[in-house]
C-alpha positions in Angstrom: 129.4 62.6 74.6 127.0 62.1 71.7 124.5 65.0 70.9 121.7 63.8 71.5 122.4 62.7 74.8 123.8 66.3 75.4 120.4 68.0 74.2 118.8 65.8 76.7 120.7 66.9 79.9 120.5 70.2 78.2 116.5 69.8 77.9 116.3 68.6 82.0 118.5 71.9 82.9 116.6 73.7 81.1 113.0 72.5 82.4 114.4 72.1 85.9 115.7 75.7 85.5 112.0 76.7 84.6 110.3 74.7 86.8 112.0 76.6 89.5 111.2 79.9 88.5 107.7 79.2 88.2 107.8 77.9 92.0 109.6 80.9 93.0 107.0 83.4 91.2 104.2 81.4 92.5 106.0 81.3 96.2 105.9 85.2 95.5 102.9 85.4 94.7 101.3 84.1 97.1 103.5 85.3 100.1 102.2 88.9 99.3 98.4 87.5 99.8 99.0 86.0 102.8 98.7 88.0 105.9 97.9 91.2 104.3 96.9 93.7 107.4 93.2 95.0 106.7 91.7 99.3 108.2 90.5 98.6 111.5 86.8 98.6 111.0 85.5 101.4 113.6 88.2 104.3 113.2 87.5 103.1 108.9 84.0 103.9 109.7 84.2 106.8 111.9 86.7 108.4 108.9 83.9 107.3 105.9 81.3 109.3 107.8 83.3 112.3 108.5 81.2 115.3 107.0 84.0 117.4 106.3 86.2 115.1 103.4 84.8 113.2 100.5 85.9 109.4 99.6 86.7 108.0 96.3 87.2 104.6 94.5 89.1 105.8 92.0 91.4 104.1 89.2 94.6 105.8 90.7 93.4 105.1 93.9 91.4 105.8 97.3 91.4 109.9 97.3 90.2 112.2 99.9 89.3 115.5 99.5 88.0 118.7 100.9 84.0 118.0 101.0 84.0 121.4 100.0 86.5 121.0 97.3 89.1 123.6 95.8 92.1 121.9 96.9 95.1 123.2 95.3 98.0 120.9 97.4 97.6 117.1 97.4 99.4 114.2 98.8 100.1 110.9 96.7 100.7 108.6 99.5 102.3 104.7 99.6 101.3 102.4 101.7 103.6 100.1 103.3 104.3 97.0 102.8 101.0 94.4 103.0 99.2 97.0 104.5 95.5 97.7 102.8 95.4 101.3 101.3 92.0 101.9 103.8 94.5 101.4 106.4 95.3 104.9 106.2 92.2 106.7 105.4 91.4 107.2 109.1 95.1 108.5 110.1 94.8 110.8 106.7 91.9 112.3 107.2 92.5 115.2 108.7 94.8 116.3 105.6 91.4 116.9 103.5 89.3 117.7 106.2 91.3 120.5 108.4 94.2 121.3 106.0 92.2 121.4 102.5 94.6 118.7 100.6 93.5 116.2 98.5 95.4 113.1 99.3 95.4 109.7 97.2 96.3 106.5 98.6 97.8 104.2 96.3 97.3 100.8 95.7 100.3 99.4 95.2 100.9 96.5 92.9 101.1 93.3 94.9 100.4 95.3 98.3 104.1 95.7 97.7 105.6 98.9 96.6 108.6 97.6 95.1 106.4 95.8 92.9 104.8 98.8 91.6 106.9 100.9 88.7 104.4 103.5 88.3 105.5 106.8 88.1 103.8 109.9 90.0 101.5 111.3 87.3 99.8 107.5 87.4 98.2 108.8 90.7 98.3 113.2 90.8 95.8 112.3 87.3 93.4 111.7 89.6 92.9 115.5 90.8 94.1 117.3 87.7 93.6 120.6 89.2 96.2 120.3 92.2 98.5 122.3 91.7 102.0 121.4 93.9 102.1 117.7 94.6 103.5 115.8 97.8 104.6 112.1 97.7 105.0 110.0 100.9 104.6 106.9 102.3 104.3 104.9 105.1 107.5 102.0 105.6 108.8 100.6 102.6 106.0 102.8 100.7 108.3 105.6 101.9 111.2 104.4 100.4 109.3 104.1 97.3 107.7 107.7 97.4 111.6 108.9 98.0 112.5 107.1 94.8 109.4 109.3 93.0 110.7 112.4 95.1 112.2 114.1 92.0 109.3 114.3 89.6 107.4 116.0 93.0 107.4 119.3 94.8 108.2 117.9 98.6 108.7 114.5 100.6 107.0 113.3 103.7 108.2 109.9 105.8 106.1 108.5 107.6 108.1 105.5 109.9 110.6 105.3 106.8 113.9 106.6 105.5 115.3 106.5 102.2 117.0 104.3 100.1 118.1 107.0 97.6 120.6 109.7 97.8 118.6 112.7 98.1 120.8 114.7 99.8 121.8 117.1 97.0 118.0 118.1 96.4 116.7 121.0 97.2 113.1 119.9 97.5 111.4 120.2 101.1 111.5 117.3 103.0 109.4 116.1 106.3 110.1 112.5 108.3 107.9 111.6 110.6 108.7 108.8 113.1 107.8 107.5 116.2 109.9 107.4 119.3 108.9 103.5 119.9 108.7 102.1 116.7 109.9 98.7 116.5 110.4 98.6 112.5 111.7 101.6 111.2 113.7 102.6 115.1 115.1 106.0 115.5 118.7 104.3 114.9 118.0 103.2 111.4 116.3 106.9 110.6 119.5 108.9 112.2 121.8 106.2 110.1 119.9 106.9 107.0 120.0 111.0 107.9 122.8 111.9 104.9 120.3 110.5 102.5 118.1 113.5 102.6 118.4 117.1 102.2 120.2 119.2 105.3 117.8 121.4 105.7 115.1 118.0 106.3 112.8 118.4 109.3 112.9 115.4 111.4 110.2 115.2 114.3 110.3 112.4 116.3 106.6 111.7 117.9 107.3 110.7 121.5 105.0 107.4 122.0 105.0 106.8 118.4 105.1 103.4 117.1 105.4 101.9 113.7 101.7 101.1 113.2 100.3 104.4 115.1 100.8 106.0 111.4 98.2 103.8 110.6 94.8 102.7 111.5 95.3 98.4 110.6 95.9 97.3 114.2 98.6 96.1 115.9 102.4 94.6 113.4 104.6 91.7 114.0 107.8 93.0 115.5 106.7 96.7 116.7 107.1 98.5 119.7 104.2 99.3 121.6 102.3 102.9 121.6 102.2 105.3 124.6 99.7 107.6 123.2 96.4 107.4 121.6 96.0 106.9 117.8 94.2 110.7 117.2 96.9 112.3 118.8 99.0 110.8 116.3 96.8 112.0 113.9 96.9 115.1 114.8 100.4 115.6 114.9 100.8 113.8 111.8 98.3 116.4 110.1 99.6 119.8 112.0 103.1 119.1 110.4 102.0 118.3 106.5 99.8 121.1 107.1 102.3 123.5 107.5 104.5 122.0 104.7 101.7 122.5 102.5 101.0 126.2 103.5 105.1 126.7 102.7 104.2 125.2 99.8 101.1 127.0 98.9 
C-alpha cells in the first residue's frame, strides 16, 4: 500500500476516533443537565427562614451553621447523584439548628460526584475553626464521601453503601437507610455490610424511602414513603447528633 494512501486512512481513523469522543463528552455533558431534581420550594423556604441556623453561599459550598455560632463538629455532606445541593438544606437543618454542627453541602462537579476529585479540606476550609469533621452523603454522594472517609474523623450514609473496603478502619461509621427505598434497598446495603467497619451502626428507618433523605420531591424508580418527611428528619438528626457528641 503506498504511504500516502496509508496516512490517509490513518488521518480518517484518527478524526473518526475524535469525532467520537467529542460526541461522547458532549452526550455527557449534557445528560448531567438534563433532569437534574431541584429543593422542593416550601420545606426550602420554611428551612431559609428557620431562626435558629444561618445559610451561606459559599465557594466550598451551601453551609449551615448554628445562628449562634461556636460549632466545633461539622458535616461535609455529598449530594447524590443530579440532585441540587438545596435539596438537602431542609432535611439538614436540624444538624445546625438542634445539634450545633456546621454542615456544608457540596456542590459537586457536574451534579455528579464521581465527577468531582476534590479532596475533603476543599470543603472543611469553609469553617476553619471545626474541629472533628464528618463526611457523608446522600446515594452515590455516599459512596464518594466513603472514598474521602480516611482523611476524616467518622462516616455517615445516608440511602448509600460503599464502594471501598473500609472494613479495617477504625473510624466511626453511621448508615442510614430507609426500609422502602427503591434505589439503594436494604438488600444491596446488607450485601455491601463487609465493606465497613464491624462495629458500624446500621439503622434502618421503617417508612423510609430513597428520596425521604431529601427534600427534592418524589425519584424515578423509588419506593414510596410511609411516614412524613420531618419525622425523617428527625431521626436522621437524633442519630448524627449522637455521633457527634461521641465525637465531641
Amino acid at each position: 500500500m503506498p504511504v500516502t494512501r496509508a496516512k490517509r486512512i490513518l488521518s480518517r481513523i484518527l478524526l473518526s476516533l475524535a469525532a467520537l469522543v467529542v460526541l461522547i463528552l458532549a452526550g455527557t455533558l449534557v445528560w448531567t443537565q438534563v433532569g437534574v431534581m431541584s429543593a422542593e420550594p416550601d420545606p426550602l423556604a420554611q428551612a431559609e427562614a428557620n431562626p435558629a441556623i444561618t445559610i451561606e453561599d459559599a465557594p466550598e459550598g451551601i453551609v449551615l451553621s448554628p445562628a449562634e455560632g461556636g460549632s466545633e463538629i461539622g458535616l461535609v455532606f455529598i449530594p447524590g447523584a443530579k440532585v441540587q445541593p438545596e435539596g438537602y438544606i431542609a432535611t439538614l437543618q436540624d444538624l445546625a439548628a438542634e445539634d450545633g454542627l456546621t454542615v456544608v453541602i457540596t456542590r459537586p462537579w457536574l451534579n455528579l460526584a464521581f465527577f468531582d476529585p476534590r479532596g475533603l479540606d476543599a470543603f472543611t476550609s469553609a469553617a476553619p475553626d471545626v474541629d472533628s469533621w464528618m463526611v457523608g452523603g446522600h446515594s452515590l454522594g455516599g459512596v464518594r464521601a466513603c472514598q474521602l472517609a480516611p482523611d476524616a474523623d467518622a462516616l455517615v450514609l445516608f440511602a448509600s453503601y460503599c464502594a471501598n473496603d473500609l472494613s479495617d478502619s477504625r473510624m466511626p461509621v453511621l448508615s442510614l437507610s430507609g426500609s422502602e427505598d427503591g434505589l439503594s434497598t436494604p438488600e444491596k446495603i446488607a450485601d455491601a455490610r463487609h465493606l465497613l467497619p464491624d462495629d458500624a451502626e446500621l439503622v434502618e428507618i421503617a417508612g423510609a424511602s430513597h428520596a425521604s433523605f431529601g427534600a427534592y420531591g418524589p425519584q424515578a424508580g423509588d419506593g414510596e414513603p410511609t411516614i412524613p418527611a420531618d419525622v425523617v428528619r428527625d431521626r436522621i438528626a437524633d442519630r448524627i447528633g449522637t455521633l457527634a457528641a461521641a465525637l465531641g
